[in-house]
N, C-alpha and C positions, 0 to 999 in steps of 0.2 A: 586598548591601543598597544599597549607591552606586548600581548598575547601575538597581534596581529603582525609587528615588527617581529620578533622572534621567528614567526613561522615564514616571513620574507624572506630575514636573513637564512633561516633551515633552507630554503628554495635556492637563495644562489648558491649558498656551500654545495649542494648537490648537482647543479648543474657545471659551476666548478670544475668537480671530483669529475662529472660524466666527462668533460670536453678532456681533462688532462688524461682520462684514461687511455678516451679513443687516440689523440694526438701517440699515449703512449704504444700503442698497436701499430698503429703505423711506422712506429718506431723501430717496431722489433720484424717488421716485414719489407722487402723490396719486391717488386716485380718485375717480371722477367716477360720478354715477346719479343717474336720473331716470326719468319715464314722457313717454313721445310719445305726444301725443293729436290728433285731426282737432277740425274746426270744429265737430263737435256732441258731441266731448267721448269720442268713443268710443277705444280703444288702435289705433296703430296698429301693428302685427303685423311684424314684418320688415321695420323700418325701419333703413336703417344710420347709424351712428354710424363717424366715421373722424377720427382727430387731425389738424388741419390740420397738412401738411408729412412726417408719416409716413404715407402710404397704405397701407402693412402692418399699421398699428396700428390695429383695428378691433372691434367686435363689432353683435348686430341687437336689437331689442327681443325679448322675449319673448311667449305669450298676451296677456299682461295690458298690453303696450304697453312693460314698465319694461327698462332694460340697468344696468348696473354695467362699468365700464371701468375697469383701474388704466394710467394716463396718466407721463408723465417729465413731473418738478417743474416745467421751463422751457417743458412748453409749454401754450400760453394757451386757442385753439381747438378746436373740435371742431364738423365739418360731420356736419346730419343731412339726410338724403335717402329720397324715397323716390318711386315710379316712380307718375306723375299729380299730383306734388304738389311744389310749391317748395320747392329745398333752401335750407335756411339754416345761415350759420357764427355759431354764437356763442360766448360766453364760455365755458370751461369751470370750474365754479364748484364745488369740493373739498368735502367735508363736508353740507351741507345740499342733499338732492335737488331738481333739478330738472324744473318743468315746460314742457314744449315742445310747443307751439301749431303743429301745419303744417296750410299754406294750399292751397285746391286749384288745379291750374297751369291757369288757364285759358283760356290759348291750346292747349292739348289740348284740354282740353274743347272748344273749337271747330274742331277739326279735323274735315275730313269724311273719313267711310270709307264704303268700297262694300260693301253690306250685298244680296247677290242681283242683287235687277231694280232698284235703285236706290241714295243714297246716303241717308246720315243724320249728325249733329252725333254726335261722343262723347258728350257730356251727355247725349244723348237715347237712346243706346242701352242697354237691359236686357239682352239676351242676352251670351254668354260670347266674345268676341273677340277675337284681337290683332292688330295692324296692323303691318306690317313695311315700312320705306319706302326707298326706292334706296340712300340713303348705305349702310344698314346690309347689303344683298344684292351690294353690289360692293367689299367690307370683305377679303371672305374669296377670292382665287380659285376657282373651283368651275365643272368643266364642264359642273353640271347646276346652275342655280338656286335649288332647292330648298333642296340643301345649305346652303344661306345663313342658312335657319331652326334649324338647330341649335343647341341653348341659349339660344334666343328663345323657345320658346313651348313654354309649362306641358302637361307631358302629353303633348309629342309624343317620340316615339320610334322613332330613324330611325339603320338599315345599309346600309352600301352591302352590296351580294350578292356581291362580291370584288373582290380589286385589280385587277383588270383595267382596262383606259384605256376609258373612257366605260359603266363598269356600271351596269347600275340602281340603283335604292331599295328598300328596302324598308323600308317606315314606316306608324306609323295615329298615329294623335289622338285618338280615344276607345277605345283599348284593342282588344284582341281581339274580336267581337263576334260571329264566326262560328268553328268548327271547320275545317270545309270551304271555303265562299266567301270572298271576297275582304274584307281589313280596311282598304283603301288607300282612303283620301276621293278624294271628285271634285275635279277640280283644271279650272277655267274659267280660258281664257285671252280676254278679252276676248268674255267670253258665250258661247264655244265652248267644249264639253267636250274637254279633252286629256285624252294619256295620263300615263305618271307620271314618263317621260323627259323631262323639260323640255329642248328644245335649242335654245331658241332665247336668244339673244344679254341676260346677264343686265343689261348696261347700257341697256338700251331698258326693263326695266321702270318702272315710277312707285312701284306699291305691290303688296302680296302682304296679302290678310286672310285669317285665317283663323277658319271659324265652327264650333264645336265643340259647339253644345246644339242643345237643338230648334229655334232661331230659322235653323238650317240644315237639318232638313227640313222647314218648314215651308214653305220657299220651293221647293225642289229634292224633296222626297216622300222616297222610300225609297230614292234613288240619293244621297242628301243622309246615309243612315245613320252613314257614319264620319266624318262630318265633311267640310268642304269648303273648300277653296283658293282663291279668289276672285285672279287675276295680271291687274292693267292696266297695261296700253301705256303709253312716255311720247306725249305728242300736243305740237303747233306751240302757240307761242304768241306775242300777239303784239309787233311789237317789230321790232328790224333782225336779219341773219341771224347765226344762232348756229353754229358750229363746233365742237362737244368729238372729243379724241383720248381714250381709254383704252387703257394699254396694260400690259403686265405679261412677268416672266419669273421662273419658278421651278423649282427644282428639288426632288427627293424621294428617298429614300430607304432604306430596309428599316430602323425603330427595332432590332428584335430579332429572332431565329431562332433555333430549337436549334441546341444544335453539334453538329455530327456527330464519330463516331471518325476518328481519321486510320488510316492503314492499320498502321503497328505497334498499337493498341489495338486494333482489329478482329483483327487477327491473335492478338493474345493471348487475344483475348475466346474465339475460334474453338478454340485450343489448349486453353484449361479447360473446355471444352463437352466435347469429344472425351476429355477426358483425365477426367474426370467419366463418359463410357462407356465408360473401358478401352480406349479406339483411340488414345491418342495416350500417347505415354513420353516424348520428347525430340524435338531438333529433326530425327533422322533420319526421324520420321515425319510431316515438313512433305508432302512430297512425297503421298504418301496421302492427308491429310485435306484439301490445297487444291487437288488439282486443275489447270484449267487457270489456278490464279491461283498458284501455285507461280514461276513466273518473276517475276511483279510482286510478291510476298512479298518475292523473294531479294534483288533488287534495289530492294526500296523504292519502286517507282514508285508513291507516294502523290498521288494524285486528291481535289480536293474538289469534286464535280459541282456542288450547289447556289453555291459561290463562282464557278463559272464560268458559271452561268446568270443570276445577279442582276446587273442593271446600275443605276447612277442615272439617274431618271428625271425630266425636264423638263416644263414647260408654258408656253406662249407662247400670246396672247391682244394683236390688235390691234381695235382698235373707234372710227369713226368717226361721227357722228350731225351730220345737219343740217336747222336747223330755223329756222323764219320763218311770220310771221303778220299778219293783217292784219285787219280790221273782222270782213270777210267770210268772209277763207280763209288758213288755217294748216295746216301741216303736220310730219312730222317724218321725213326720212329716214334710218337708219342701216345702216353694216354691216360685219361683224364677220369676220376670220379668228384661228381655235383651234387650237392646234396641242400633243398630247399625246400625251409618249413612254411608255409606261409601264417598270415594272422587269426585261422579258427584252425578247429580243429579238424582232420581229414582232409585238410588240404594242404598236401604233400607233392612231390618233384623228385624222383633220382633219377640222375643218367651216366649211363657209362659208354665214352668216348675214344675209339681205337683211330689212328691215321698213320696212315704210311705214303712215304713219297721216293722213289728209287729211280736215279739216272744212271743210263748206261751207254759210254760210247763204244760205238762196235768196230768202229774204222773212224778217222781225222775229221771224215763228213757224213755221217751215220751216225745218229745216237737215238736211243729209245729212253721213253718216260711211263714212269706206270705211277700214277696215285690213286689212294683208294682212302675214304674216312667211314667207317660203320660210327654209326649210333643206336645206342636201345635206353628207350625212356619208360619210368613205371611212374606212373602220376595218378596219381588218390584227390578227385575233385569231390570239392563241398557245394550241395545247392545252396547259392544264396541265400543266407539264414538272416542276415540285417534287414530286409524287408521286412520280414516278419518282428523281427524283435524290434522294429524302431518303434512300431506301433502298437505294438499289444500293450495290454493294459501292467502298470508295475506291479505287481502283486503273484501267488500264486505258490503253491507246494511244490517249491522243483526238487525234491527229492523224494523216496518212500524210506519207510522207517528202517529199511535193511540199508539205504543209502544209495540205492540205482533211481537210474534219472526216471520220474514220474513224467511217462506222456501225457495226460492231460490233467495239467496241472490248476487248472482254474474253476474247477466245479459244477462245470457246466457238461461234462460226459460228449465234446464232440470237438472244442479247440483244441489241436495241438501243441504242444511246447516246442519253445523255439530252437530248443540244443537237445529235439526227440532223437537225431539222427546218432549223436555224441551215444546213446545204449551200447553197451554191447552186441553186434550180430543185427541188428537193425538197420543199415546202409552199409550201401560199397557201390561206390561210382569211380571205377578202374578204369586206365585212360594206357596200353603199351604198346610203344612204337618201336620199329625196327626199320632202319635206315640205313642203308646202304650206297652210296656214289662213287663211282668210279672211272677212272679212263687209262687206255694206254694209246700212246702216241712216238710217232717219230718225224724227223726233222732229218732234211737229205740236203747238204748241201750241193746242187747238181753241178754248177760251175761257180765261179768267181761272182759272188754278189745275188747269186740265185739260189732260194731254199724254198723245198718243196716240204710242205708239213702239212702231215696225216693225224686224228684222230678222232679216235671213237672212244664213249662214253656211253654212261650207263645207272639210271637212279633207277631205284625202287627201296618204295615205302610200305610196310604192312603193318597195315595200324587194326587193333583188336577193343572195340569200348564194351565195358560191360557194367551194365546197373543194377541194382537190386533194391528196392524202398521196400522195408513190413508195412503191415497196416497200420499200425502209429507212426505214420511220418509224414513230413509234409505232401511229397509225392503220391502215397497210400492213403491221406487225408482220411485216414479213420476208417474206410471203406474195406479195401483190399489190398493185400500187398500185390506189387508188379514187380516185373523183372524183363530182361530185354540185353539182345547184342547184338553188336553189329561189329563186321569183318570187312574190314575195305585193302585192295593192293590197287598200287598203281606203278605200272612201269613204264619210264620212260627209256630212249635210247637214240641217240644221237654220232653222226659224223659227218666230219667238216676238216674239210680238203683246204688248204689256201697256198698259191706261190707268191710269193715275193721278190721282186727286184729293186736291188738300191745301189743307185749310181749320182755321180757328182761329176757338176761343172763347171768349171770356175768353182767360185765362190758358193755356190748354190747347190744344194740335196735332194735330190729326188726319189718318191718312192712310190712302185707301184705294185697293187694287187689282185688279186684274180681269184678265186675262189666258189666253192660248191656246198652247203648243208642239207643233208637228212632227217628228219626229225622226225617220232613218233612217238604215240602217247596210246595207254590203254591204261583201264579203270576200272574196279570190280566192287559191286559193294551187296551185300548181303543182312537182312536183319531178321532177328527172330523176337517175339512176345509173347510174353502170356500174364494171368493173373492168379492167384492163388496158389502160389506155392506150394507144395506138398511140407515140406521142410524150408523152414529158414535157413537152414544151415546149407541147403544146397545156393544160394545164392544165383547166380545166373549162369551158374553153369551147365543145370539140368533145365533147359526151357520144355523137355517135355513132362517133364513133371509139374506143369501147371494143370491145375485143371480146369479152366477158363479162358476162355478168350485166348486160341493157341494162334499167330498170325506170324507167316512169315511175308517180308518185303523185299523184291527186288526194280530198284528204280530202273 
């Protein structure tokens, strides 16, 4: 009975303790609520609330504009914010809900964005856009631009298509929209259609819009369907000369991987398989069920191929820009060297990026523009080698006694090793581009509120792939080595005419346009093969030095 009294009273001292703690919490907290409303009194929707000095302590308005916050007793503040509109800190006031009045920020609203074939004031614009500007596209390294916009902008939805060092995108803006065809928006880089590889130098941008509703086929037609990317140049301004360095260095890493078995787990795994069909009794029937991995079994020679394939991988980025301007003529020259390793080995990335942008006015209503960006990319691709390594079996001589990598390391005289390409003179899968975009343009003003604007433009790409697998590699699968290249140009070229008129009435802007484009496209692509190399060393440079299988393709 003592025992039983003891552990009663133990129960309420604990329940007690519990009630005076919680009471004490509450003690040390107030809550705060109210509605956030605009200047015409409507809710505003996702607005944040955040306690001044604790940035983790936060919550957003609701439909109806209102939040509820439970805040710590000491403190005073609480910043509301919301994106187009002045934040403001005020009192945070316990008990009696609060209303709060935000103002709309109207140095945005006076911002100008490039909206197609010309610009417009935020205030003025109706259609669905957001505007992405230098600071926030040079925030994040990124060997493709693009990437910059990731978690900027509502709706968009965007993969890289693998780790590999300088892979594409794949990404849309208004959703799916085709089964079959293409869902990637047009993407102008200074009124020239580009592709979806952005490689040119993301410090020379100024700004990135992007237009999402019909106020982007309206201008662009049916090539405007997914949406559209509007990227301007920076340009001279004027003033004495300007010098910027950008530079960077980072490196990366593998977050996460399965783990694989080591080799006693596989071996065990292997023994309950066998012994599950009556082939396997003890370890005297290792010998039977493993084969030629029977030696690597006995002795433990445990292999983890995927740990020997992943490396940390860097990125290095230098960027020089120089710029000056005058009444009459301003310019902005920059250029840029990229350098990215990715996580195996041979899978490499350099580019070097030239841009130039030059204004010149000839007369008061006369001025010319010339911009031009080259790019040349040399890119060293690895065939995907974790396929292979995630599954092969852990075990195997990955080396010979001289210390080069042993292709078939498993004793069986026909699997390949998963790091055969890592040999010396054994792979080269070369990837170099040469990119060219360009336009020069003029701008008349004819009369009072009337400009007439000419240009022409001009891309071409000449991309060169060349492969070469020996017979010990995965591509060559033991067989024969191959080798292969292919030569592709593609020139584009383009001009588009527009006038514009803009007049006001009263209170009200009008603006009208009229306009003509040209466009044309041509495409070249060339391939050669063979197999048996005369020399390794010739790589794929000599395809007729095969002596097998000589084939040339033209699609």
């Amino acid at each position: 009975m003592k025992h039983l009294k003891l552990k009663s009273r133990s129960i309420i001292i604990v329940l007690v303790l519990t009630i005076l703690n919680v009471l004490n919490v509450h003690a040390q907290n107030k809550n705060v609520s109210g509605t956030v409303l605009d200047n015409s009194g409507q809710p505003v929707i996702g607005a944040s609330i955040v306690v001044v000095g604790q940035s983790k302590l936060g919550t957003v308005t609701d439909i109806d504009g209102k939040f509820s916050i439970a805040i710590p007793a000491t403190s005073k503040k609480i910043e509301v914010s919301y994106i187009g509109m002045v934040s403001q800190v005020i009192e945070a006031k316990a008990g009696t809900p609060m209303k709060i009045i935000m103002k709309d920020n109207m140095k945005d609203l006076d911002e100008v964005v490039v909206i197609g074939y010309g610009v417009v004031k935020k205030r003025d614009l109706t259609g669905s856009m957001t505007s992405i500007k230098s600071e926030d596209i040079v925030a994040t390294p990124t060997t493709n631009a693009l990437e910059s916009l990731q978690g900027k902008v509502a709706g968009l939805d965007m993969t890289k298509s693998s780790g590999q060092t300088g892979s594409g995108l794949s990404f849309s803006i208004r959703g799916n929209r085709s089964l079959n065809a293409s869902n990637t928006p047009l993407i102008i880089v200074d009124g020239i259609p580009y592709g979806t590889d952005i490689d040119i130098n993301p410090n020379i941008i100024e700004s990135m819009e992007i237009l999402k509703d019909a106020s982007s086929t309206a201008i662009y037609g049916s090539r405007g369907a997914n949406g559209v990317i509007l990227i301007t140049t920076k340009k001279g301004t004027q003033g004495k000369t300007k010098v910027t360095y950008n530079g960077y260095y980072s490196t990366n890493s593998v977050a996460a991987y399965p783990e694989r078995m080591n080799l006693q787990e596989w071996a065990n795994f292997k023994r309950e398989a066998y012994k599950a069909d009556g082939q396997w009794a003890s370890e005297a029937d290792d010998a039977k069920i493993f084969g030629s991995a029977y030696d690597a079994v006995k002795s433990n020679q445990d292999v983890d191929w995927v740990d020997l394939l992943m490396k940390d991988g860097s990125q290095t980025s230098h960027s020089i820009s120089i710029s000056n301007g005058s009444e009459k003529t301003s310019f902005n020259l920059a250029f840029e060297y990229m350098k990215e390793q990715g996580l195996v080995k041979l899978d490499n990335l350099s580019r070097y990026n030239t841009t130039l942008g030059i204004s010149h006015k000839v007369t008061k209503d006369f001025k010319l523009n010339f911009n031009m960006v080259y790019t040349f990319q040399n890119q060293n691709i690895r065939r995907d080698p974790l396929n292979r390594a995630i599954y092969e079996s852990p075990y195997g001589d990955v080396y010979n006694e001289d210390g080069s990598i042993n292709p078939l390391p498993f004793n069986d005289g026909q699997t390949v090793s998963p790091i055969a390409e890592e040999a010396a003179g054994v792979y080269k899968n070369n990837r170099r581009t040469s990119h060219l975009v360009g336009n020069i343009g003029a701008n008349w003003n004819i009369i009072k509120n009337l400009t007439l604007t000419s240009t022409f433009g001009l891309d071409r790409k000449d991309i060169r792939n060349g492969h070469f697998a020996d017979q010990y590699t995965h591509d060559g699968a033991g067989d024969y080595s191959v080798a292969d290249a292919t030569n592709e140009t593609e020139m584009n070229w383009s001009w588009e005419n527009t006038l514009n008129y803009n007049f006001k009435i009263d209170k009200h802007d009008f603006s009208v346009m009229a306009g003509n484009a040209l466009y044309q496209n041509e495409a070249e692509t060339y391939t050669g093969s063979g197999h048996d190399i005369i020399s390794p060393s010739m790589l794929f440079y000599n395809l007729g030095a095969a002596s097998d299988y000589k084939a040339i393709q033209h699609p």
